[in-house]
C-alpha positions as CSV (number, residue, x, y, z in Angstrom):
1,X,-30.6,-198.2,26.5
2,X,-31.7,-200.5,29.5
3,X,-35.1,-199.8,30.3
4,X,-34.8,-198.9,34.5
5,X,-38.3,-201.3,35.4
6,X,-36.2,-204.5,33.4
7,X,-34.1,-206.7,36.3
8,X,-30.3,-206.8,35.4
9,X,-29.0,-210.3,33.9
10,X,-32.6,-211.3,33.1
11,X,-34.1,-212.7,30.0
12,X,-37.0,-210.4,28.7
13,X,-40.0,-213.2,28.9
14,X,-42.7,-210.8,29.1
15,X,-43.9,-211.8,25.8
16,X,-43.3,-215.1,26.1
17,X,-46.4,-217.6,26.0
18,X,-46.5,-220.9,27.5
19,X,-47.8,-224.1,26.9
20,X,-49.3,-226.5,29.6
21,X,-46.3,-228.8,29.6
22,X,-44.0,-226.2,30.5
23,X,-46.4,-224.5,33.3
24,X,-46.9,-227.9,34.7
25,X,-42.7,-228.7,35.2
26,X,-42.5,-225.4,36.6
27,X,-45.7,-226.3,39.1
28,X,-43.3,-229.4,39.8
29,X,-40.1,-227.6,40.4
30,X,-42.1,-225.0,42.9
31,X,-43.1,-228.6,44.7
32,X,-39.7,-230.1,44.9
33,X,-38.1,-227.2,46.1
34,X,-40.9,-226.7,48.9
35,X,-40.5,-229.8,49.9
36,X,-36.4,-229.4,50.5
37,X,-36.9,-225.9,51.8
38,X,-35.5,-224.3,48.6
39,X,-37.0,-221.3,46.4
40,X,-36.8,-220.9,42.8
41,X,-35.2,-218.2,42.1
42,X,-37.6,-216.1,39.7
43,X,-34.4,-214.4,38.0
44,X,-33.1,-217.8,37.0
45,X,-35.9,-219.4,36.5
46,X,-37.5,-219.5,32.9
47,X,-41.1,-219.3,34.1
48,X,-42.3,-215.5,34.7
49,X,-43.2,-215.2,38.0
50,X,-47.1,-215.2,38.8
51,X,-47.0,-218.3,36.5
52,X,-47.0,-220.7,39.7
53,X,-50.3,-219.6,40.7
54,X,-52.0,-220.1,37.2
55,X,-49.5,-223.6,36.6
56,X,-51.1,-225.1,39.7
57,X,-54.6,-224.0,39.0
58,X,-54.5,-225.8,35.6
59,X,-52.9,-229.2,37.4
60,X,-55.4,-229.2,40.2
61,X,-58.7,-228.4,37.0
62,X,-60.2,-231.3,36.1
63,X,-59.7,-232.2,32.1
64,X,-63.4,-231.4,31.8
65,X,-63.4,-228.0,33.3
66,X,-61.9,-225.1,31.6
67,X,-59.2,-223.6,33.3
68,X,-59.2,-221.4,36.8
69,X,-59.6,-217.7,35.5
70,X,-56.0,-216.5,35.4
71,X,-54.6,-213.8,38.1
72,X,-55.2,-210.1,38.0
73,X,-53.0,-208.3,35.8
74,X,-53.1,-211.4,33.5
75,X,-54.6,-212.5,30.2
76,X,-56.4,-216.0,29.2
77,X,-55.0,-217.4,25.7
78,X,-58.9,-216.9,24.6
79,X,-59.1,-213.2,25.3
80,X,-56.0,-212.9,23.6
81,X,-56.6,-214.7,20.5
82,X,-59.6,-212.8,20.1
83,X,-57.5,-209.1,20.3
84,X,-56.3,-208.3,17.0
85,X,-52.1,-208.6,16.7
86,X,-50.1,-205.4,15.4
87,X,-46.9,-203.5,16.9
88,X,-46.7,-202.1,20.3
89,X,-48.0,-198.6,20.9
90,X,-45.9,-196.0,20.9
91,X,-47.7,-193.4,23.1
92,X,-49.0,-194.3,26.5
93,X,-52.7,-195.3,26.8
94,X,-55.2,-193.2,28.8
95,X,-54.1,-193.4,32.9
96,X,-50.5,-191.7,32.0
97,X,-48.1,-189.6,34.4
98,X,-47.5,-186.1,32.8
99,X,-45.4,-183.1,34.6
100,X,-47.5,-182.2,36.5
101,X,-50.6,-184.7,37.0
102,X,-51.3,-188.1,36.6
103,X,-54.5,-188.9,34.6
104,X,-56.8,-191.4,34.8
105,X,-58.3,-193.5,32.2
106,X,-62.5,-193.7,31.6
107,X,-63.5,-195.4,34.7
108,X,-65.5,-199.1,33.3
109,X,-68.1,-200.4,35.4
110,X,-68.8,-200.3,38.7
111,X,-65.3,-197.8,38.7
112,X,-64.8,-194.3,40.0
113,X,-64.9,-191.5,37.8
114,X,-61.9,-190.0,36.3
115,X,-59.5,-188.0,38.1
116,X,-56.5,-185.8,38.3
117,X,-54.1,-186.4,41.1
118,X,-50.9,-185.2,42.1
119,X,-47.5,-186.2,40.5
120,X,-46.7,-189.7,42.4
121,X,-44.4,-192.6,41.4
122,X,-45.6,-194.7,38.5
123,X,-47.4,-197.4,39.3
124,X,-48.1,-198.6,35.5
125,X,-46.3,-201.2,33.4
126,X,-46.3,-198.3,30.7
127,X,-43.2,-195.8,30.2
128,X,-43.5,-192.6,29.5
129,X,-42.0,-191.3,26.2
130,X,-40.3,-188.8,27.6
131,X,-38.0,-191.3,29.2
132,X,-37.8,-194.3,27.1
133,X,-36.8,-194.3,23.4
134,X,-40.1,-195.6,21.2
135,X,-37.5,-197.8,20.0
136,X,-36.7,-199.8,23.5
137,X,-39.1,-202.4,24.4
138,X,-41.5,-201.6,26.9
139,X,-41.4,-204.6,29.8
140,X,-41.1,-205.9,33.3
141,X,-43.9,-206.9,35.6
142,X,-45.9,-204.0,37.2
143,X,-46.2,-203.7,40.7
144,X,-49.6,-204.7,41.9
145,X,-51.5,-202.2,42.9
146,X,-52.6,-201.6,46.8
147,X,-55.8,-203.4,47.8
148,X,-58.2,-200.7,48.3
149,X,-57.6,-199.3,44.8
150,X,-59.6,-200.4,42.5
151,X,-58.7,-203.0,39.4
152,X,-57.2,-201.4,36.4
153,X,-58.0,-202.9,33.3
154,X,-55.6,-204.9,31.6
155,X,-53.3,-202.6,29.4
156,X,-50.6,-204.5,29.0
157,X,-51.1,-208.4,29.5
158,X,-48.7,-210.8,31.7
159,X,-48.0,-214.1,29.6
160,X,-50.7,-216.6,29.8
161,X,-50.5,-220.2,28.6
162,X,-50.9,-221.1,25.0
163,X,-52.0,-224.6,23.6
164,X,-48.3,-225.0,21.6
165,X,-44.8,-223.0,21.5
166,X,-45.6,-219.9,19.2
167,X,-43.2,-216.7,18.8
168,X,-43.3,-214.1,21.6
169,X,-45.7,-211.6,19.9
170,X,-46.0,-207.8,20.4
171,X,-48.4,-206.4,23.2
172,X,-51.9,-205.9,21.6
173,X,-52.7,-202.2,21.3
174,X,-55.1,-201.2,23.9
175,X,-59.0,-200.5,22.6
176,X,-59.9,-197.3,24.2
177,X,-63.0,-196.9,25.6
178,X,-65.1,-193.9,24.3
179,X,-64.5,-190.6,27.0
180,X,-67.6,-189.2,28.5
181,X,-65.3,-187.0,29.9
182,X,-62.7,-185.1,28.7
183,X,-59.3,-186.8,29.6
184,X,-56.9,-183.5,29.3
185,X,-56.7,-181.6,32.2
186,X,-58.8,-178.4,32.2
187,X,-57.2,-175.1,32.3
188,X,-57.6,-172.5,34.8
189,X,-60.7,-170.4,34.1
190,X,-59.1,-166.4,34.4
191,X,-60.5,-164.7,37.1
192,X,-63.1,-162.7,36.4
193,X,-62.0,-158.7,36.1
194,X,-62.8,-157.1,39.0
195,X,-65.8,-154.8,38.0
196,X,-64.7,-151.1,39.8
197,X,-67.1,-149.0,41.4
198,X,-68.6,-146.5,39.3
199,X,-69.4,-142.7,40.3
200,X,-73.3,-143.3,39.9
201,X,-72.4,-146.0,42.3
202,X,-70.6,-144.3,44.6
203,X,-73.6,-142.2,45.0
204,X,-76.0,-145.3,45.3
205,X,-74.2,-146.6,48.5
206,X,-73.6,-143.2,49.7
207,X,-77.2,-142.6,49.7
208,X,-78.2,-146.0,50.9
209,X,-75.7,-146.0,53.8
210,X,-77.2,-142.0,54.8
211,X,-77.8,-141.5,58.8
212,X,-80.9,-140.3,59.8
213,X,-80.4,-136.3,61.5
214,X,-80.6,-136.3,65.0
215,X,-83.9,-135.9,66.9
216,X,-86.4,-133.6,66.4
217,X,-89.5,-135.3,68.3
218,X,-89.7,-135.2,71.8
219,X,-87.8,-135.3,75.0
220,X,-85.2,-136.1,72.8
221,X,-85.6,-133.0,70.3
222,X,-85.6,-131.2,73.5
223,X,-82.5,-132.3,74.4
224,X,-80.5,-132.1,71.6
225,X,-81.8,-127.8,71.7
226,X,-80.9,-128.0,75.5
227,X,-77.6,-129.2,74.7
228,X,-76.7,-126.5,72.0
229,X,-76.0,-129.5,69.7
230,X,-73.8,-130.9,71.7
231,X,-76.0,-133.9,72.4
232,X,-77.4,-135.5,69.6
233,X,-79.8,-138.6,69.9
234,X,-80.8,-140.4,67.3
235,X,-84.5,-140.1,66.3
236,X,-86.9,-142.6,68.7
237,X,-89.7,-144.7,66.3
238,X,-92.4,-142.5,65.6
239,X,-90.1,-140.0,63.9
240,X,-88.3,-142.6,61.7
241,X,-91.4,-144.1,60.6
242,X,-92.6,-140.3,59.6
243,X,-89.7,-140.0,58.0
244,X,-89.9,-143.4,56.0
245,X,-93.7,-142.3,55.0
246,X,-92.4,-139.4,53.6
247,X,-89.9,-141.1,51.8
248,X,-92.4,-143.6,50.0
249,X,-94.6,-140.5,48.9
250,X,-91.8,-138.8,47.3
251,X,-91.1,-141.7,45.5
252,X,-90.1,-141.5,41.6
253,X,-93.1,-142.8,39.0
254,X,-91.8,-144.2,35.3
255,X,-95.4,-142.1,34.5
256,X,-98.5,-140.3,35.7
257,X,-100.8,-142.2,38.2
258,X,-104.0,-141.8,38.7
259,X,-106.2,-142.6,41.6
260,X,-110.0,-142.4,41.9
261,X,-112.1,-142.3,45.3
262,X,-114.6,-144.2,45.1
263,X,-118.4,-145.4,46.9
264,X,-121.6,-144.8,45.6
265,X,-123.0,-143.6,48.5
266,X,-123.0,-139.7,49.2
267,X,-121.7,-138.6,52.4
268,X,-118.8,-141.6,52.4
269,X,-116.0,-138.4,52.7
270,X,-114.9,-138.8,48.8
271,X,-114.1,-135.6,48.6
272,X,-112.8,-134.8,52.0
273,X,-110.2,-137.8,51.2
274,X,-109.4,-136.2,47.8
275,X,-108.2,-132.4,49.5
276,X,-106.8,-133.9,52.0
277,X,-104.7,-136.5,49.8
278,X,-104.1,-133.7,47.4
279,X,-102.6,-131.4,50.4
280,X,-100.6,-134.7,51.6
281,X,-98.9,-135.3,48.1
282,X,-98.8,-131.4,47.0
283,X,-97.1,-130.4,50.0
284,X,-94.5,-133.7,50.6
285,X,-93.2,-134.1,46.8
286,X,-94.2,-130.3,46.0
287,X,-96.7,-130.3,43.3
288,X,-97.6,-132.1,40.1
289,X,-100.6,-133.0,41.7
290,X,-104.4,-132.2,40.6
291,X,-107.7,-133.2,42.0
292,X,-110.1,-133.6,39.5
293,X,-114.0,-133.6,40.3
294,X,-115.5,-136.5,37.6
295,X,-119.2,-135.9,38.7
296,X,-121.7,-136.4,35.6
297,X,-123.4,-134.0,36.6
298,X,-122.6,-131.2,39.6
299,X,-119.8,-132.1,42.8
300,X,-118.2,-130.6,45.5
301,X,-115.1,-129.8,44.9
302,X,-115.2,-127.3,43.3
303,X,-116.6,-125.2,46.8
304,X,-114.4,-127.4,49.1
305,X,-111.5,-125.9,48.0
306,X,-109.5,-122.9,47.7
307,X,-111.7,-120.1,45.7
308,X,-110.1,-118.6,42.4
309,X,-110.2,-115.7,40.2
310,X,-112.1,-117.4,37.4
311,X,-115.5,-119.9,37.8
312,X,-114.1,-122.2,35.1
313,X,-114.8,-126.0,35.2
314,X,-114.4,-129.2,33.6
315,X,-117.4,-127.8,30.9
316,X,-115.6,-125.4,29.7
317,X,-112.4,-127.2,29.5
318,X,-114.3,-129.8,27.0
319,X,-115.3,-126.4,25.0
320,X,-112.1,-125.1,24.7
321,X,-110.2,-128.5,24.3
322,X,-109.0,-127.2,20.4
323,X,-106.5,-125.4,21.6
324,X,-104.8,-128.0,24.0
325,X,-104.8,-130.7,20.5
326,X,-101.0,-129.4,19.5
327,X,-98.8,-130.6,21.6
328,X,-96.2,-128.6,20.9
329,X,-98.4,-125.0,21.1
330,X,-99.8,-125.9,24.2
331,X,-98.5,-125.5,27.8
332,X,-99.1,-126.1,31.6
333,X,-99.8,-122.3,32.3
334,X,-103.0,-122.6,29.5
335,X,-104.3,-124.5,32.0
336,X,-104.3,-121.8,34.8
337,X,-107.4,-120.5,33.1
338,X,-109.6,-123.9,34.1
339,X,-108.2,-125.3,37.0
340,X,-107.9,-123.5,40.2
341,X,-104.3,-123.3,42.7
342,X,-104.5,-124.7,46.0
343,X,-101.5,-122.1,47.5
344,X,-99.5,-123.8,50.0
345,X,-100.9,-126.6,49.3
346,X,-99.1,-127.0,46.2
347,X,-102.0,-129.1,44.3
348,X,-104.7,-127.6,41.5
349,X,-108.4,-128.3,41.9
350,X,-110.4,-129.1,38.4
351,X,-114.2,-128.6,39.3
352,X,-117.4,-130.2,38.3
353,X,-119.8,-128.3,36.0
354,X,-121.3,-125.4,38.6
355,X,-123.7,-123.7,36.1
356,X,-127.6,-124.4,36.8
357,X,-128.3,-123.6,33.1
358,X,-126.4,-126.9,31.8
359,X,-128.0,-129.7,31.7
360,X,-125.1,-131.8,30.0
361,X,-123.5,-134.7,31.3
362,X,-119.9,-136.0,31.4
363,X,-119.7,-139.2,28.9
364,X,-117.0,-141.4,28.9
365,X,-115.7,-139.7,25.8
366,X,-115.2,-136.4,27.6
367,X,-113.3,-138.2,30.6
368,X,-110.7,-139.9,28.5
369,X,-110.2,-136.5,26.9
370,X,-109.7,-134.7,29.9
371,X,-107.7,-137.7,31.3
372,X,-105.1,-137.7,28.3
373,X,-104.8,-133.6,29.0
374,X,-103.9,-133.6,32.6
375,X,-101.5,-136.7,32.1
376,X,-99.7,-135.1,29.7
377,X,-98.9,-132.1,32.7
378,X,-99.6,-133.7,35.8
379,X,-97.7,-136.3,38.0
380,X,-100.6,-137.6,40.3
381,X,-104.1,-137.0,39.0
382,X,-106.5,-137.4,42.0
383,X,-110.3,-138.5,40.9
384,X,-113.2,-137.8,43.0
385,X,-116.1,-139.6,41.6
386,X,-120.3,-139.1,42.1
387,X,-122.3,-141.0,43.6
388,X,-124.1,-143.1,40.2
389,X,-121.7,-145.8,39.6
390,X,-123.8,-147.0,36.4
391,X,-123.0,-143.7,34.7
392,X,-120.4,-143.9,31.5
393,X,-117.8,-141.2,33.4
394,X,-117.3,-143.4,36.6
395,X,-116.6,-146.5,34.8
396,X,-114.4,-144.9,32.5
397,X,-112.4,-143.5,35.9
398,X,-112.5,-146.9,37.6
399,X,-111.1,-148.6,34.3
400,X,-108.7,-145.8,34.1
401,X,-107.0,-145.8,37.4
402,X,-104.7,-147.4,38.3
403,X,-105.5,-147.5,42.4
404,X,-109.2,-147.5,43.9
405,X,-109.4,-146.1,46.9
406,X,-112.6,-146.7,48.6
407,X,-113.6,-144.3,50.9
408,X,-116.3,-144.8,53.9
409,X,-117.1,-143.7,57.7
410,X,-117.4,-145.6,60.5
411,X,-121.2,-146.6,59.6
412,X,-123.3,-149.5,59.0
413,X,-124.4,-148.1,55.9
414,X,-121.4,-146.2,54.4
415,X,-119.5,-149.9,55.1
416,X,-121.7,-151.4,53.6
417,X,-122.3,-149.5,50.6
418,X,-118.4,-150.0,50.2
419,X,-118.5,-153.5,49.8
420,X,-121.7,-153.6,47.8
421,X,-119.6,-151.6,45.3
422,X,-116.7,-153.8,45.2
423,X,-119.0,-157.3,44.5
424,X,-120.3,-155.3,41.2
425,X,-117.0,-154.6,40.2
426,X,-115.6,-158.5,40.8
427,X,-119.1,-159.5,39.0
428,X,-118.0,-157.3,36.6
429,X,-115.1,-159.0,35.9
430,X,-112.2,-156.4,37.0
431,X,-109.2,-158.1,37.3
432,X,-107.0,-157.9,40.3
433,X,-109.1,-156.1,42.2
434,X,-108.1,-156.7,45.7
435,X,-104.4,-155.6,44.7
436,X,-105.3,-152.4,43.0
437,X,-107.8,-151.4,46.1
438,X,-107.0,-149.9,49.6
439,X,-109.4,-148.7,52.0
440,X,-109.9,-145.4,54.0
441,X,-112.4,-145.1,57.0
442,X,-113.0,-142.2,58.9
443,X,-114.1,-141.1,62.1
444,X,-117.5,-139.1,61.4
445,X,-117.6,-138.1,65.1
446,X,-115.0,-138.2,68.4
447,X,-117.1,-141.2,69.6
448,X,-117.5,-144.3,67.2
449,X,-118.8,-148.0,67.9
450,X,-115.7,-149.6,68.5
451,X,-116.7,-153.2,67.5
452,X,-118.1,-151.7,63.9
453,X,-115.3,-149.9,63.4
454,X,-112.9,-153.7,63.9
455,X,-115.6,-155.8,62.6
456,X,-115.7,-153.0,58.8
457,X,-111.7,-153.3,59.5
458,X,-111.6,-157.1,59.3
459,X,-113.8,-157.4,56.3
460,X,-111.8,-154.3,54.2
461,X,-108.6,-156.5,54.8
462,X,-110.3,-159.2,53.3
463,X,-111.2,-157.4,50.1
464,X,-108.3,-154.5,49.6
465,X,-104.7,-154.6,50.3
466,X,-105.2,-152.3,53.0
467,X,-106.8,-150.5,55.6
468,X,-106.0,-146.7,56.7
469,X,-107.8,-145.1,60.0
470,X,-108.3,-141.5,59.8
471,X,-109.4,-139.7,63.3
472,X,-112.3,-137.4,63.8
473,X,-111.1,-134.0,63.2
474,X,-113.5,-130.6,64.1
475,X,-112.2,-128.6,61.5
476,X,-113.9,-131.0,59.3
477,X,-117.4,-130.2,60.7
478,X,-118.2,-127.3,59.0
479,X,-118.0,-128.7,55.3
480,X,-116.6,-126.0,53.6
481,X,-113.5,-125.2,52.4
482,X,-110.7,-127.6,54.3
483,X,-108.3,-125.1,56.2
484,X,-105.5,-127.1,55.7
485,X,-103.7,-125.6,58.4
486,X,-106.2,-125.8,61.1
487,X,-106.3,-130.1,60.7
488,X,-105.0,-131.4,63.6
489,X,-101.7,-133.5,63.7
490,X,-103.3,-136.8,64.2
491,X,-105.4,-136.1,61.4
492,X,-102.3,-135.0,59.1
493,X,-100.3,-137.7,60.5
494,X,-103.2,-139.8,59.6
495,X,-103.1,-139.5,56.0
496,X,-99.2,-139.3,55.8
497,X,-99.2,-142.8,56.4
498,X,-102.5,-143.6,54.1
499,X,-100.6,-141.3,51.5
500,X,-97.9,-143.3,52.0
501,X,-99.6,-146.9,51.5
502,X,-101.5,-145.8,48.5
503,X,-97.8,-144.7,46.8
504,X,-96.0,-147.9,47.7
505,X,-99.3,-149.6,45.9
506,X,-98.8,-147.5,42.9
């Protein structure tokens, strides 16, 4: 079979070497036939062409010099002696047209990398299989390739002068450079399966994507009622930001918490900010909540709140702490016997020791057994601590907690106190104290010294992740049992949002 790149009527000389002589005559005949007008006709003419270029070179070298480096897509007689001889290959080298793409071989030097490209008309000396028999000789001059392409090394060598006549030999076998890239084309990578929304997630967006109700606040509550309904605008700021403070305090704990008021200095409302955090997390996420008064000795608590039946307190919970060592015996409503319910409120109150009699104190073995109790039944455990920050109960509460909320009025002394308390603890060496610390000051009349009140401010945001105002409220005045319902709404609204930050610290 004819192989379609061979010219018709022409003598396969692809092979054929040359020898000086015979590249000079030719280099002759070109000159002769220039100088008459005529070509030599490279179908007739024994010499490949190409050869013209390379006779004249080696006419015009002088004998000393070795001769002018051969064309591209050529081969010296040096480089090809020093190629080892065998038979043609009968698969095409790397750089082959296939169905579909045409590959290219490992880029040499100074090259770019290997690609795939469309299916395009050969432009390589080589034959595909697929269309020649392995038994036809491979020949016929390639076309050169364009001049912004880069060289392609040489896979199949044009003849190139040899010092005497020798027998056309086979093509050397091209030497393969070693990939550093895979030369097959890559498959298709299968999508990925589309992952179908599951009914946990259907709930997850449903819930995320959820409208606030219309207005309740307002002139715009008012006119939604005016309106029968039929006018419905959407809540203004105040009310959404209620709503998102509510939100964070109903939020979902992977265990209990627990949270201890702290400053040594009596009269810094500890245990006002302890009811009214207690009524602010009892009443939002309805219950699991207890405040717990870790005095050493005797606190307030205990009278602050709502009275109960019984006069039990945290002493006679340590007597009677037997029957609470099964777990699987004992329940919550064994503990209605020592802590006292707060009603509406929906928190419990466990008070300090109230018997003039004892003179025990609280260690810091009692607290951790107390603290283990109410974990195992309680959600939020609320800690209001004394005044004696030296004593073994208080620094077993402020290891124990996980938030510190340091509580002071708007005084000189209380403020300072405050942060007196919180160098001993960094001396101390607690860790991470400014991000397990927020602050709450308080009004402790209707007039306060505004510039103490930014300059304690300033210096709390310095040393605690936050600062919460709470406003002067009368119903406070009296110190004795909180009427929760009788605190005005600036007062509730107030701790809502400290509530809030000291839940999204947790």
């Amino acid at each position: 079979m004819t192989d379609p790149a061979e010219p018709v009527g022409r003598d396969d000389t692809s092979d054929r070497l040359y020898t000086p002589e015979e590249l000079e005559e030719f280099a002759r005949r070109q000159l002769d036939a220039a100088r008459h007008g005529e070509d030599v006709d490279p179908l007739t003419d024994p010499i490949q062409p190409g050869a013209a270029e390379q006779a004249a070179a080696v006419a015009a070298a002088p004998p000393s010099q070795p001769p002018a480096t051969p064309a591209r897509g050529t081969q010296s007689p040096v480089a090809q002696d020093q190629q080892p001889r065998g038979p043609r290959p009968t698969a095409p080298p790397p750089g082959f047209t296939t169905g579909e793409h045409t590959l290219i071989r490992e880029p040499s030097a100074g090259q770019a990398p290997p690609t795939s490209q469309p299916t395009s008309p050969p432009t390589s000396q080589w034959v595909s299989p697929s269309f020649a028999p392995s038994s036809a000789p491979v020949a016929g001059p390639s076309s050169p390739p364009p001049a912004q392409e880069p060289a392609a090394p040489a896979s199949a060598p044009t003849p190139a002068p040899q010092p005497s006549p020798a027998p056309a030999p086979q093509a050397q076998p091209q030497q393969p450079a070693p990939p550093a890239q895979s030369e097959t084309v890559p498959s298709a990578q299968p999508d990925e399966p589309r992952r179908f929304m599951s009914a946990t997630d259907f709930l997850d967006r449903r819930d995320s994507n959820a409208e606030l109700g219309p207005a309740t606040w307002g002139w715009r509550g008012r006119v939604g009622r005016w309106s029968g309904g039929l006018v419905r605008p959407r809540m203004g700021p105040a009310e959404q930001s209620f709503n998102a403070d509510r939100a964070l305090i109903q939020k979902d704990f992977d265990g209990p918490r627990t949270i201890a008021f702290v400053n040594p200095k009596g009269g810094a409302a500890k245990t006002t900010g302890v009811l009214a955090a207690g009524f602010t997390f009892g009443t939002v996420r309805g219950g699991g909540v207890v405040a717990w008064d870790n005095n050493e000795t005797r606190g307030t608590l205990g009278i602050r709140g709502a009275r109960s039946a019984h006069r039990n307190t945290t002493r006679e919970l340590l007597e009677d702490l037997e029957r609470f060592k099964d777990v699987y015996q004992s329940r919550i409503g064994d503990l209605g016997a020592f802590v006292r319910s707060q009603g509406d409120a929906h928190f419990d109150v466990l008070a300090s020791d109230e018997r003039p009699d004892v003179t025990g104190q609280i260690h810091a073995k009692d607290f951790g057994e107390v603290h283990r109790l109410l974990e195992r039944f309680y959600r939020i455990i609320l800690v209001d601590t004394g005044n004696n920050m030296r004593a073994e109960n208080w620094l077993a509460a402020a290891e124990a907690a996980d938030l510190l909320v340091v509580t002071s009025t708007v005084r000189e002394d209380t403020g300072y106190s405050g942060l007196w308390m919180l160098d001993a603890l960094q001396d101390a060496g607690y860790a991470n104290l400014k991000h397990k610390t927020v602050t709450v000051l308080s009004d402790p009349s209707d007039k306060v010294d505004s510039r103490l009140a930014a300059d304690l401010t300033q210096v709390y945001e310095q040393r605690t992740r936050d600062v919460f105002r709470v406003p002067y409220d009368p119903a406070l005045v009296a110190g004795g049992v909180i009427p929760y319902a009788q605190l005005s709404e600036p007062t509730q609204r107030a701790w809502l949002r400290a509530c809030a930050g000291i839940a999204s610290a947790l």
